[in-house]
C-alpha positions in Angstrom: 31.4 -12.1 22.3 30.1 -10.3 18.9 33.3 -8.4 17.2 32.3 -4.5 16.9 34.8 -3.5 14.1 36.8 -5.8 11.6 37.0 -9.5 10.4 38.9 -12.9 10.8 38.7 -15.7 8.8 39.5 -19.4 10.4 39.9 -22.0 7.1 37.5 -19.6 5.0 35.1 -19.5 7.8 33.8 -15.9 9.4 33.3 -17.3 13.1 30.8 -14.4 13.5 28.9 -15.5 10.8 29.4 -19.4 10.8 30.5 -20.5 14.0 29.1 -23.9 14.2 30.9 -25.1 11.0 33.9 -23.6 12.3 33.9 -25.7 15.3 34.1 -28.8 13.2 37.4 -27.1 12.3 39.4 -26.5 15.0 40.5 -27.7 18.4 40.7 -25.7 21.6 43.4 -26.1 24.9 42.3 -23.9 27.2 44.4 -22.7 30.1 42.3 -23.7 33.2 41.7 -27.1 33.2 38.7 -28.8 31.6 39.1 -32.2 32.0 36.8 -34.4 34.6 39.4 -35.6 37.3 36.8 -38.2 38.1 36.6 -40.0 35.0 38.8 -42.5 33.5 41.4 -41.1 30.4 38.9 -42.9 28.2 35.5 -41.6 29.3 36.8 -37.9 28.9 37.3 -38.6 25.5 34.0 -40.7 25.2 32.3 -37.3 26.3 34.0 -35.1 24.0 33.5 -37.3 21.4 29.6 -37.1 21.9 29.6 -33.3 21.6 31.3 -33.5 18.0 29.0 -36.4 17.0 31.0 -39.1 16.7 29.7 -42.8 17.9 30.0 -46.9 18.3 33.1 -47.8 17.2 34.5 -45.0 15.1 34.5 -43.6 18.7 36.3 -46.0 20.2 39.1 -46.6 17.4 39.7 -42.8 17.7 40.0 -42.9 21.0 42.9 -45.6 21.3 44.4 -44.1 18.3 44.6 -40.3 20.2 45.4 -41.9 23.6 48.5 -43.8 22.0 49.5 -40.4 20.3 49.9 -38.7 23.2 51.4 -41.9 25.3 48.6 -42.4 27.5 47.3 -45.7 25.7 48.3 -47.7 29.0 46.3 -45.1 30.8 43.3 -45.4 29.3 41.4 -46.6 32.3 43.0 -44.6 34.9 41.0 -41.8 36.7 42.7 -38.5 35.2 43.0 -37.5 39.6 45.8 -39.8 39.6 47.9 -38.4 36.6 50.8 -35.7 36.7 50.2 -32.8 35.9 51.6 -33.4 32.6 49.8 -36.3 31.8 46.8 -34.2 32.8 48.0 -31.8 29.8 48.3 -34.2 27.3 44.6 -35.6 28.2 43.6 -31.5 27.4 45.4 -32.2 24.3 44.2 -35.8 23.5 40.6 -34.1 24.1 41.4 -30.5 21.5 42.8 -33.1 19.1 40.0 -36.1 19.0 37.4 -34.7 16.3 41.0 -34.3 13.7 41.2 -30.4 13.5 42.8 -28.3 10.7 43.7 -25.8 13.5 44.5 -26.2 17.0 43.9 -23.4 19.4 46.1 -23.2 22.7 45.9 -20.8 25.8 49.2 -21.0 27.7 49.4 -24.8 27.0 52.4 -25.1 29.6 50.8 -23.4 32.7 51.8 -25.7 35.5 53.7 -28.1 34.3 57.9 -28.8 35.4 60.1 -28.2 32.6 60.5 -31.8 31.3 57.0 -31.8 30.8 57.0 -28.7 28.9 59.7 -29.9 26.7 57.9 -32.6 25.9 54.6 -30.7 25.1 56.4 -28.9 22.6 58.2 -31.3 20.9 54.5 -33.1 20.4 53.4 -29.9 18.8 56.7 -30.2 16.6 55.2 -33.6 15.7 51.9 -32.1 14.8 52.8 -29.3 13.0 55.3 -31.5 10.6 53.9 -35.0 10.1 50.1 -34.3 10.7 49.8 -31.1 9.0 47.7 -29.3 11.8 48.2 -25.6 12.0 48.7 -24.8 15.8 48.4 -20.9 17.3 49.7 -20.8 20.8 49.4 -18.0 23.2 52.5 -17.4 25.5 54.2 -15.6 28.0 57.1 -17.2 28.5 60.0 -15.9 26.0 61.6 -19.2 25.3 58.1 -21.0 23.6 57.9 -17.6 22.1 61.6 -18.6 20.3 59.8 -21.8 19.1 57.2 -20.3 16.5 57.4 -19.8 13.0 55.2 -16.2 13.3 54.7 -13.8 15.8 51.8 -11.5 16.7 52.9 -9.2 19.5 50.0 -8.0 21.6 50.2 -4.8 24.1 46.9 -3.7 25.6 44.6 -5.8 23.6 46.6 -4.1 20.3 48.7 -5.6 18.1 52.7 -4.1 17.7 54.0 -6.4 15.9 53.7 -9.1 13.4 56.6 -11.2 11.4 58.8 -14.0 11.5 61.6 -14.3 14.2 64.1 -13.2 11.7 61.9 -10.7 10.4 60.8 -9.0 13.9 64.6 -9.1 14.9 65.6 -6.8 11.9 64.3 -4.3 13.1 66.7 -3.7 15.7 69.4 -1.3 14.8 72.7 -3.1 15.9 73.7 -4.8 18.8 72.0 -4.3 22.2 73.8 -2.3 25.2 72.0 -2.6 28.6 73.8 -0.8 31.3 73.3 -1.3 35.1 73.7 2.5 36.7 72.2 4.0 40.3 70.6 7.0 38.8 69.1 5.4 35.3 66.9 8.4 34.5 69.9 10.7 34.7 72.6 8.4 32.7 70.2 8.0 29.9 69.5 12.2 29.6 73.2 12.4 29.7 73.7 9.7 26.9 71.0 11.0 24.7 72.4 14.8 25.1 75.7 13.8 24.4 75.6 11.1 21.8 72.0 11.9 20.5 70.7 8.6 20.4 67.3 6.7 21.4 67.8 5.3 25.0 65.1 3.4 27.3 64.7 3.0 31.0 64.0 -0.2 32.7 64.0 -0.2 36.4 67.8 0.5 37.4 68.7 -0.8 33.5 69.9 2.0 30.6 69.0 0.2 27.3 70.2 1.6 23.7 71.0 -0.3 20.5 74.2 0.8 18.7 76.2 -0.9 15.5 79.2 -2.0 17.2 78.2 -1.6 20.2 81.5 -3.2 21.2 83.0 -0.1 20.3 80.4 2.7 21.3 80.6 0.8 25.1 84.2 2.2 25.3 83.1 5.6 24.7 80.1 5.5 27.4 82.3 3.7 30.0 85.2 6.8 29.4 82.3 9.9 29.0 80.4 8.0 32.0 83.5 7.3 34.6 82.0 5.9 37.7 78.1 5.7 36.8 78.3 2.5 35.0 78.0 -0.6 37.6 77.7 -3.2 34.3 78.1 -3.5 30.6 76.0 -6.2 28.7 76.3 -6.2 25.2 74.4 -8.9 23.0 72.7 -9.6 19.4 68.9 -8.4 19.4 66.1 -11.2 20.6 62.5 -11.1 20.3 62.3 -9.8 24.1 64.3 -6.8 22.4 61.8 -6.3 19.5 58.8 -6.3 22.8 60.9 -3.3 24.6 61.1 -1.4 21.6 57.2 -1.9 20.6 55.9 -1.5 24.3 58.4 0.0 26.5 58.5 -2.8 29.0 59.8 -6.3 29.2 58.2 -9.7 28.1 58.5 -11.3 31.6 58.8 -15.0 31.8 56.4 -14.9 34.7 54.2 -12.3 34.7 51.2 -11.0 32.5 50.4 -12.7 28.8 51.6 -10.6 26.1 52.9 -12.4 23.0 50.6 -14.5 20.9 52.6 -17.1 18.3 51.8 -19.4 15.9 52.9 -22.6 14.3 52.1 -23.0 10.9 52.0 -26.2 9.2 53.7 -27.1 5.8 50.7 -27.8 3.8 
């Protein structure tokens, strides 16, 4: 797809403009698998090797060396059909990673995969971003690999809302966090913002509003409110805070993609 308005630079390199060079740059996960489930761990790699021009034994020594990154060296020549589906991820990731990218592009890396494996995904990505220098973006869903990047990009209908660090983004919320469960939200949160005159949101049967001490303000709405408060949560602002407050709905941890994160590496 040909961009109609605006620019991005990859490593100094316009894709739009110089796209095969750029590919000698960076690595790409994708989300749907794109390995061949017929093929040993090895001869995926052989292939993917090919398309980046590598050969002979260069080949082959980069092969063993990626394959024992990712701990599938014992592996090597095992059809991927009989791997986890971890094990499957990390031969996506052996594959993005075999040419030695600058940047390493991921779609949803974890889709599929049980929570060990997940951890474990992530704490390889640790490894890459600290002791091999590669730049990783990720795109996520799922709040708690949103926690785990260094920068944030925010995305809500293909445009951007916010963009920061985790420290920076949660700044902006003013005060602590009050969500209260009520039967008639709509009503409560006219009632709140006519009477108290401040901001308020409504999430399905939730009231939410952020307050400084909010331990204190909750007294007030539970006395004003008698009766049409089920719950009181009160908590310190997270980045699912900072989404409500840029889109007006939540960042589901299953649902549509709408955060895009990054891991930067210490060069």
């Amino acid at each position: 797809m040909v961009p109609v308005a605006g620019r991005a630079l990859i490593l100094g390199h316009n894709p739009a403009q110089d796209p095969d060079e750029l590919r000698r740059e960076i690595g790409v996960v994708f989300q749907a698998q794109s390995i061949d489930l017929k093929l040993t761990a090895a001869e995926n790699l052989m292939h993917q090797g090919h398309l980046y021009g590598l050969r002979g034994a260069v080949l082959k020594k980069r092969i063993a060396e990626i394959l024992d990154r990712v701990g599938l060296a014992d592996r090597s020549k095992d059809k991927a059909e009989t791997f986890s589906g971890g094990m499957q991820r990390r031969l996506e990731l052996a594959k993005g990673l075999l040419h030695g990218p600058k940047v390493l592009l991921l779609d949803e890396p974890t889709t599929g995969l049980d929570p060990g494996a997940r951890r474990d995904l992530w704490q390889y990505l640790r490894i890459l971003r600290e002791e091999e220098k590669v730049t990783t973006l990720v795109t996520t869903h799922l709040m708690e690999e949103a926690e785990r990047c260094d920068r944030l990009v925010i995305l809500n209908e293909g445009r951007v809302v916010a963009l920061g660090t985790r420290a920076e983004l949660k700044q902006e919320i003013g005060g602590d966090v009050i969500v209260l469960e009520t039967k008639d939200p709509e009503r409560l949160a006219g009632r709140i913002r006519t009477q108290f005159g401040i901001d308020t949101q409504v999430l399905e049967t939730q009231v939410r509003m952020e307050r400084e001490h909010g331990h204190r303000f909750v007294l007030d709405l539970v006395q004003s409110f008698p009766g049409e408060i089920d719950s009181v949560s009160i908590s310190k602002p997270s980045l699912e805070d900072v989404f409500i407050r840029r889109t007006g709905h939540r960042f589901w941890t299953e649902g549509t993609q709408e955060s895009f994160g990054r891991k930067e590496s210490k060069r």
